[in-house]
LUMBA-48586 format. One record per residue (C-alpha): residue in three letters; residue number from 1; x, z, y. Coordinates in steps of 0.2 Angstrom, whole numbers, plus 2048, in hexadecimal, padded with zeros to 3 digits. Layout:
% LUMBA-48586
res;n;px;pz;py
ALA;NUM;X;Z;Y
...
% end
This chain:
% LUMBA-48586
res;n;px;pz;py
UNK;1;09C;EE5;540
UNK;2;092;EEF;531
UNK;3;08E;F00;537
UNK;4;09C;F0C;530
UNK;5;0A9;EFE;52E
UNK;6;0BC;EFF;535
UNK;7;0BF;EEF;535
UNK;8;0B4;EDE;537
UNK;9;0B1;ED6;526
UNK;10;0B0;EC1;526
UNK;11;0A8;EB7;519
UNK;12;0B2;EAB;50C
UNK;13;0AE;EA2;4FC
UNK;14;0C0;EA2;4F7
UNK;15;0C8;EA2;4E3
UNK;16;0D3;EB2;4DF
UNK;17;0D7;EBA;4D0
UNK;18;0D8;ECB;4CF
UNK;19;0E6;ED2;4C2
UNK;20;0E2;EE3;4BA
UNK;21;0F1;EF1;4B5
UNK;22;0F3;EEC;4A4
UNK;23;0F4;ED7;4A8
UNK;24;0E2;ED3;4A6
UNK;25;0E0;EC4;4B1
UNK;26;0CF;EC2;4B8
UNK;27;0C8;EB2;4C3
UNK;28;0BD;EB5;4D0
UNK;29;0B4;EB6;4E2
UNK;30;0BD;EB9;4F2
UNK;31;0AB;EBD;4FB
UNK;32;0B0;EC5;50B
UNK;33;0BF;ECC;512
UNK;34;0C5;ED8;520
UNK;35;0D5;EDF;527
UNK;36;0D4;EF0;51A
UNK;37;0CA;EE6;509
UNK;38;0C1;EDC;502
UNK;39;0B1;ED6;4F7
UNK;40;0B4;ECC;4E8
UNK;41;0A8;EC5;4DA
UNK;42;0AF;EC5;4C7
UNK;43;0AB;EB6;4C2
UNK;44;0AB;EBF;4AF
UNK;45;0AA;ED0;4AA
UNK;46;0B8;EDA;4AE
UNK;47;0BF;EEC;4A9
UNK;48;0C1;EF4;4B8
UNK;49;0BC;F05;4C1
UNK;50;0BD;F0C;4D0
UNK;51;0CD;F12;4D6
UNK;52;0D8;F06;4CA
UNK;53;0E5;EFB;4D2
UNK;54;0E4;EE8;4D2
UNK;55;0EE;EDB;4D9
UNK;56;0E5;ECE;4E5
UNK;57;0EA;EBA;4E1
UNK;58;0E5;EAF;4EF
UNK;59;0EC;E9D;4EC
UNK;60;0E4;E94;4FE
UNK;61;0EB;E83;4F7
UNK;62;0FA;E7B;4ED
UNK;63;107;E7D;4FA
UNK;64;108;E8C;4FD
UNK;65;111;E9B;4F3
UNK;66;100;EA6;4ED
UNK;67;0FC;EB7;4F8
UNK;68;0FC;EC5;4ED
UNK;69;0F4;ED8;4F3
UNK;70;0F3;EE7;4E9
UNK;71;0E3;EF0;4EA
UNK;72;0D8;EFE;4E6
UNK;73;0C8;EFC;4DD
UNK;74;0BB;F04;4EA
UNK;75;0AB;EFF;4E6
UNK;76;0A5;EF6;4D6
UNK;77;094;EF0;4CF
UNK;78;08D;EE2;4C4
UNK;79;095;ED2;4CE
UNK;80;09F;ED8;4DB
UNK;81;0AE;EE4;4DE
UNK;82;0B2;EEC;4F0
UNK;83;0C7;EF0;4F1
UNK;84;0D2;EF6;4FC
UNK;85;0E3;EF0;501
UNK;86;0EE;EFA;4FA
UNK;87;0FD;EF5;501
% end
């Protein structure tokens, strides 16, 4: 485990989106994944700054009903934004 960590994080390359407050819907990156957050890439620019809400959109395949996670923008760079589960 990464020093300073709570929780273990494990490593995906998994499609999310990632819906912003005000609707915007953005597609991206699920890059890695832990039991409090996780790392996602926007796959365009988005609007977001740290400490915003977000919900989380994992669809894992056609069968199932899509997992949805509200989160807090924790970390945010060029490519990639660290969030927090919120709920």
């Amino acid at each position: 485990m990464d020093s300073g960590r709570k929780h273990p994080r494990y490593k995906l390359n998994l499609s999310c989106r990632l819906i912003g407050g005000n609707g915007e819907d953005y597609t991206a990156r699920l890059i890695d994944i832990s039991f409090s957050g996780a790392l996602i890439h926007a796959e365009t620019e988005t609007h977001f700054k740290v400490g915003d809400l977000c919900d989380m959109v994992l669809i894992l395949n056609s069968e199932e009903r899509p997992t949805k996670r509200t989160c807090e923008i924790v970390r945010f760079d060029t490519d990639n934004i660290g969030v927090k589960y919120f709920t």
